[in-house]
C-alpha positions as CSV (number, residue, x, y, z in Angstrom):
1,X,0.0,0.0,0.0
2,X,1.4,3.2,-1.0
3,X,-0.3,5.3,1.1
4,X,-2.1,5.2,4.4
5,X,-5.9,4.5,4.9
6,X,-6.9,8.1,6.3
7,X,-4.9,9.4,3.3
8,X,-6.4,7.7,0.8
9,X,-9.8,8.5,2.3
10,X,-8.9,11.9,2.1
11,X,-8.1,12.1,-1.3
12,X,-11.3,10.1,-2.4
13,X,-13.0,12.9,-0.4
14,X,-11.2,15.8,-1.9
15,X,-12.0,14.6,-5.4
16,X,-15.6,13.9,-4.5
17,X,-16.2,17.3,-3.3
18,X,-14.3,18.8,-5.8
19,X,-16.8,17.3,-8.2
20,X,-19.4,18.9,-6.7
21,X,-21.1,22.4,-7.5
22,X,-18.4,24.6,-6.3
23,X,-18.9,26.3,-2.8
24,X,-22.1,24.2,-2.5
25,X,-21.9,22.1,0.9
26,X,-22.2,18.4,1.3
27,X,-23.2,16.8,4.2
28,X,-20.1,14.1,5.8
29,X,-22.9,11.5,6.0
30,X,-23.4,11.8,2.3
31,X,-19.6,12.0,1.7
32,X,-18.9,9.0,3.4
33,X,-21.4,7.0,1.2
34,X,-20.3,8.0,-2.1
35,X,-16.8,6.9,-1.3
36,X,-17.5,4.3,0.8
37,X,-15.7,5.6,3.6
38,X,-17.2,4.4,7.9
39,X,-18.7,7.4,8.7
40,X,-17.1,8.3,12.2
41,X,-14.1,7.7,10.4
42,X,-14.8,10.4,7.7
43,X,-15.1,12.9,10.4
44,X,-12.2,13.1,11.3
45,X,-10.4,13.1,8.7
46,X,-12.8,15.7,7.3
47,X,-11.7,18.1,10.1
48,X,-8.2,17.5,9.6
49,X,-8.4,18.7,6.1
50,X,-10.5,21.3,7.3
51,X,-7.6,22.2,10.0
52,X,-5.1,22.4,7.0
53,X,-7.2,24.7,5.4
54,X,-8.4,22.3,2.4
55,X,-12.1,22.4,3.3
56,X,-14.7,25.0,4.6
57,X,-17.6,24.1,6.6
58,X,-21.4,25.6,7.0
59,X,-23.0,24.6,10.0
60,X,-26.8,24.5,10.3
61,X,-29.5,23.3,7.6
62,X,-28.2,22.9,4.3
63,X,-24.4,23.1,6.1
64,X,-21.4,20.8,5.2
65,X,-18.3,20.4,3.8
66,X,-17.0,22.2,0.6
67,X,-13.7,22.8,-1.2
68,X,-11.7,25.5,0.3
69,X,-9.4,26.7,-2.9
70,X,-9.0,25.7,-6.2
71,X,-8.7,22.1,-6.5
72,X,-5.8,22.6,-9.6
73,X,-3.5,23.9,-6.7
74,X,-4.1,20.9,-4.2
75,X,-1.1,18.4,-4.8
76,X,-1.5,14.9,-3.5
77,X,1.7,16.0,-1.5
78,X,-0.4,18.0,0.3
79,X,-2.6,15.2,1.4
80,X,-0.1,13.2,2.3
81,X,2.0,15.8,4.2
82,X,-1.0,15.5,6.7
83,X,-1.5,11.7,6.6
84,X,1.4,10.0,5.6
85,X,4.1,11.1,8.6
86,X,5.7,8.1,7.9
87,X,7.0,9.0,4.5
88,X,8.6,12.6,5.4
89,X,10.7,11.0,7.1
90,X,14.1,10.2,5.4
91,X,15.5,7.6,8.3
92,X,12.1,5.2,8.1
93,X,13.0,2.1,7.4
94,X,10.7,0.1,4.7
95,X,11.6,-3.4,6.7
96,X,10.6,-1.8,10.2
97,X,14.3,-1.4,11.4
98,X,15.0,1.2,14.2
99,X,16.9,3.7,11.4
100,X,18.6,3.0,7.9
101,X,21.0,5.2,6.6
102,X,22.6,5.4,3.5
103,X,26.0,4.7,5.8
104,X,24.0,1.9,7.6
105,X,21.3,0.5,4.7
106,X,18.6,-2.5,5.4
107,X,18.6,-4.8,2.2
108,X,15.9,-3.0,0.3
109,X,17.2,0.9,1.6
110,X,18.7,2.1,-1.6
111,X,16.2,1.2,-3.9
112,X,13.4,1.9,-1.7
113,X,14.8,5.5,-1.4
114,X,15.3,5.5,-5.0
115,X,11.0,4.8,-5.5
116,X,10.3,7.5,-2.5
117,X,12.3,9.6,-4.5
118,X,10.2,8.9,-8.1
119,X,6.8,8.9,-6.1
120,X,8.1,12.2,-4.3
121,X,8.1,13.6,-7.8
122,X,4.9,12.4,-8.8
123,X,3.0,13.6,-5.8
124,X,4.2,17.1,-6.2
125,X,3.3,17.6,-9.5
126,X,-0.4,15.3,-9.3
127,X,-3.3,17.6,-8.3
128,X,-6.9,16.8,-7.0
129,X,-8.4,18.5,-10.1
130,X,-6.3,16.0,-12.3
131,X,-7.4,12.7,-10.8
132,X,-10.8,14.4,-10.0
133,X,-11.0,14.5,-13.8
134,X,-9.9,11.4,-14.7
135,X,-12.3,10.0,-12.2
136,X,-15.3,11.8,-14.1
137,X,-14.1,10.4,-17.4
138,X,-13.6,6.7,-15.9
139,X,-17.3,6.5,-14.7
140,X,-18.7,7.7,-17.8
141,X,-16.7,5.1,-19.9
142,X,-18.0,2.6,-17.2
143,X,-21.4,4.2,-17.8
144,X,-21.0,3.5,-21.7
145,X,-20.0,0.2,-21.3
146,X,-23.1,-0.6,-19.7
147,X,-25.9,0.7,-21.8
């Protein structure tokens, strides 16, 4: 798994909302259903994005959760900056040792750091509105296909 679970329930999230009528709020509850994320689990990591300034909420009737800027400027690094701890940092080791160090490698150090690096590159340059995109033009081909 390249990513952790509450980041890639963020992102499936983000690129929900950001197919939604812009600035028009969604309720969590029907967020969680549309990407099959548990609810209370959602929450949270709906106010975390929220926290980091991705999302805006409206309370009351009609409230939820909305996109906060333009989805074209949200990188995935973004996202995982605030999930994924574990890959910012340079010592982690992918076998679960204490450290590994280029001086001190596991087996798999160099080429693991190698693919961080590679994915590094990716994530910085991937946005929300891209794969939000892509995702639109998936389901219609699925939609196609089925007619």
């Amino acid at each position: 798994m390249l990513f952790t679970q509450p980041c890639e329930h963020a992102i499936r999230a983000l690129i929900y909302l950001s197919n939604r009528e812009e600035g028009k709020p969604v309720q969590a509850v029907t967020i969680a259903d549309a990407t099959n994320v548990p609810r209370q689990f959602l929450s949270k990591i709906l106010l975390q994005l929220k926290h980091h300034g991705l999302v805006k909420t409206v309370k009351g009737p009609g409230g939820g959760y909305f996109i906060a800027k333009d989805t074209s400027e949200i990188m995935i690094r973004d996202i995982t900056a605030i999930f994924d701890r574990s890959q910012q940092d340079p010592s982690s080791c992918i076998l679960g040792l204490e450290a590994c160090m280029d001086d001190h490698p596991c087996p798999l150090h160099h080429q693991w750091k190698n693919f961080r690096g590679d994915v590094e590159v990716q994530l910085k340059s991937l946005t929300i509105r891209e794969l939000a995109d892509k995702v639109l033009e998936k389901t219609a081909h699925l939609k196609a296909r089925q007619e």
